[in-house]
Each structure stands twice: as structure tokens, then as C-alpha cells.
C-alpha positions, -999 to +999 in steps of 0.1 A: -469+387-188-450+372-159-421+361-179-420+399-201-417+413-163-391+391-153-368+392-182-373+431-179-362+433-144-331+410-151-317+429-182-291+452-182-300+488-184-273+505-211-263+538-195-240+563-211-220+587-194-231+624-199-216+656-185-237+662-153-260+696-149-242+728-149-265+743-121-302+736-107-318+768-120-341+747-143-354+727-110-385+730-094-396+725-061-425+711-042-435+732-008-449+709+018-463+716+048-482+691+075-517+701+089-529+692+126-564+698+125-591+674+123-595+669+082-633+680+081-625+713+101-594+718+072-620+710+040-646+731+057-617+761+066-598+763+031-633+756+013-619+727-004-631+711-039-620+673-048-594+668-074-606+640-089-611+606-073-593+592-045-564+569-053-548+538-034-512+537-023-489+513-011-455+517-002-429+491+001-406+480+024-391+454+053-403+457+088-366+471+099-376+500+072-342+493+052-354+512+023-363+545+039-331+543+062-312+545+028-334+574+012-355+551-008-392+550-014-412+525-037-448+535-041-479+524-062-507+544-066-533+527-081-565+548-096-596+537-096-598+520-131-569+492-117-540+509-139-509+521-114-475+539-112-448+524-096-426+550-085-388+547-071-380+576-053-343+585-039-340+611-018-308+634-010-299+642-045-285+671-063-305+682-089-274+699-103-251+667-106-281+647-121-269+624-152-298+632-177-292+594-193-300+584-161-334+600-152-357+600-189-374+631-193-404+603-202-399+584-171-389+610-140-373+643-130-352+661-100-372+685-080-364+697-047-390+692-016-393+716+009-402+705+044-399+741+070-363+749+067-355+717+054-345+718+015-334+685-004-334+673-041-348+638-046-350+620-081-385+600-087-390+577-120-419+563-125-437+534-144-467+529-157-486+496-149-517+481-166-543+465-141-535+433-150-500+440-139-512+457-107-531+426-097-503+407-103-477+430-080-507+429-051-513+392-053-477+389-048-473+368-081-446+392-092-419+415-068-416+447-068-379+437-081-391+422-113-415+450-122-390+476-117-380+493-151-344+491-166-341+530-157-355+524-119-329+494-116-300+517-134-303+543-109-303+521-076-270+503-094-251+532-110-264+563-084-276+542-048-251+512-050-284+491-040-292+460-064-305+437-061-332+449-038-327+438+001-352+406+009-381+412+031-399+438+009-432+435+012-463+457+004-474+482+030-509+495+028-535+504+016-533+538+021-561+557+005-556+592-007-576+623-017-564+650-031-583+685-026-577+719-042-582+754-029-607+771-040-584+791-066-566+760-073-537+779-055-526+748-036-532+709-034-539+695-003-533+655+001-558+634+029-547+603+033-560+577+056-544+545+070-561+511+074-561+521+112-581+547+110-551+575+118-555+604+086-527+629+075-532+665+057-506+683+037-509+714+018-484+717-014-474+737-036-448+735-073-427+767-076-399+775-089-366+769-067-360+805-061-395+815-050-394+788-023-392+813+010-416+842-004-443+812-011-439+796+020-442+827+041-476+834+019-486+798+026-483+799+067-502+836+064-532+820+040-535+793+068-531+814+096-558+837+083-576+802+081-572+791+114-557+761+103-533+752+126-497+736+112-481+705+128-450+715+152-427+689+136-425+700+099-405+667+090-420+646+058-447+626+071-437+595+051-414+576+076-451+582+103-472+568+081-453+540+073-443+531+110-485+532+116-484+507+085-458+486+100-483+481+139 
């Protein structure tokens, strides 16, 4: 297994040129807002239901944070059976300009994520890990360098101008995650708690790019009408969560 991942991680992806995206009509996008209320007053407010089991997460990263400085995020969210996805996530792209060759419909997608006024396309492909391979990332017997697929490495090379990876990168966690839905199944909102004991909420919701300000505005009345209250900076709550990671 640990030779397959390394001679994956060292070959070279094959990437063919292909006339980029006339427009970004076809994109979706992912309304995100930040709660700041205690989490049992927001499951108790929204009348919440579980959406399945919790998950782990760990994110990945140097202690100077080199790869979120340069709009990068790797991810693992391992379920509860040991299986994974490793996801490379690259922020500040334009879904319109997207090289389809370089993000498989199989593997990723564009989507645009919507923080308050803040609007920005980011590419995420992901890869599927057994959980012997999860182990094996975890223990630290394999990087997250050798387990990346050809079309993770192709995009940091061809699109980021980052490969290899910096050195440092280490795993960041855990970071375990429940997702709730509304009682409609309206919206998904994400509870995730750090090792530390510090917990973060965040109500989401896919729409299409064009209904992004009429379902936000319907979002902020539904949780106004809930008395949950919304956090003042309306930022992504990534880079927080992984400076409490980092103490």
C-alpha cells in the first residue's frame, strides 16, 4: 500500500489544455453564516434533527499557517467506519475560467461560498481513502504529499504554482463535527468542537448563484424569528479554528 501511494503521488498528472468556461451560470453556491449562541440553545431554537453520525476532521498545515495564507486547505474527514476524504481546497477561484481537465466531474467541482457580503469561487477535489489508508496518513507513515491524487497535485502545479508541498505540514486536529438539519431539511447546520473544548455553529445553505441575496435575507429573518443570534464578524471560521488548533 505504501509504495502504490508513493508512486501515485510522484507521477505526473497528464493535463490537456481545454477552452475555459464561457460564464458561471452553471455554478452553485454555498450560503454560510456563523452562529454565536451557546450550541444547545441553537439545537433547542431551530428544533434540530442529527444528519447522521458525527465525523472527525483534520486539517493540515505548518505552524506559520503557509497553506491558508496561500488559499489552501487540506482536510480529512474521516466517518465513523475508518474510510476518509482527503480534500484539497483552493480558494479565490473563478468558477468561469475553470479548466474542466483540471477539476474531474468524479473528483471535485467550483462552487462559490458566501460569507455576509463576501462572495468567492473555490475549487475542492476530493479523494477517497480506505481505513487502512487513513491509519496510515494519521500514524504519519505516509504524507499528506504522497496521498494526494494526480488531479489534487495537477492543480497546485498547473493552477497554484505550489509543488511540492511546503515542509512542516503536519496534521491539525481532531476536530469533531455534527451536522444537524432543520426541521424541514431547509438548512444544515455544522457543530464542530475542538480538542479544547471551544465549539463553532454554522448554518448553510446550496442555491443556485443567482438566488444568493433573496436566500440569505430569508436566512437572517428564519433566525431572527429564532432568536438565534448571528456572529458580528461573518468571515469563514476556518482560519479560527485552526489558530485554536495551533495553541
Amino acid at each position: 500500500m505504501l509504495a502504490m501511494l508513493c508512486a501515485t503521488a510522484m507521477a505526473q498528472p497528464r493535463v490537456t489544455a481545454a477552452e475555459p468556461l464561457p460564464d458561471a451560470k452553471g455554478a452553485g453556491a454555498e450560503i454560510q453564516i456563523g452562529l454565536c449562541a451557546p450550541t444547545n440553545e441553537i439545537v433547542q431554537a431551530l428544533d434540530l434533527r442529527p444528519r447522521g453520525a458525527a465525523i472527525t476532521v483534520w486539517q493540515f498545515d505548518d505552524t506559520a499557517l503557509t497553506l491558508f495564507g496561500r488559499g489552501l486547505r487540506l482536510r480529512l474527514r474521516v466517518a465513523a467506519d475508518g474510510r476518509s476524504t482527503f480534500t484539497l481546497k483552493v480558494a479565490d477561484q473563478d468558477c468561469a475560467r475553470v479548466v474542466p481537465k483540471l477539476v474531474p466531474l468524479a473528483e471535485g467541482k467550483c462552487e462559490y461560498d458566501v460569507y455576509g457580503t463576501i462572495r468567492a469561487g473555490a475549487v475542492s477535489l476530493n479523494l477517497g481513502l480506505d481505513a487502512e489508508s487513513t491509519n496510515d496518513m494519521l500514524a504519519g507513515r505516509v504524507t499528506p504529499a504522497q496521498v494526494l491524487s494526480q488531479s489534487q497535485i495537477g492543480y497546485l502545479r498547473e493552477v497554484v504554482g505550489i509543488w511540492p508541498l511546503p515542509p512542516g505540514i503536519r496534521k491539525l486536529g481532531p476536530i469533531r463535527v455534527q451536522t444537524y438539519r432543520t426541521k424541514g431539511k431547509l438548512y444544515d447546520i455544522d457543530i464542530s468542537q475542538l480538542p479544547g473544548g471551544e465549539q463553532f455553529a454554522e448554518i448553510s445553505r446550496k442555491v443556485p448563484l443567482g438566488e444568493t441575496t433573496r436566500t440569505m435575507k430569508a436566512m437572517e429573518v428564519d433566525l431572527s424569528r429564532a432568536g438565534v443570534a448571528m456572529c458580528a464578524d461573518q468571515s469563514s471560521q476556518a482560519v479560527n479554528k485552526l489558530r485554536a488548533l495551533l495553541r
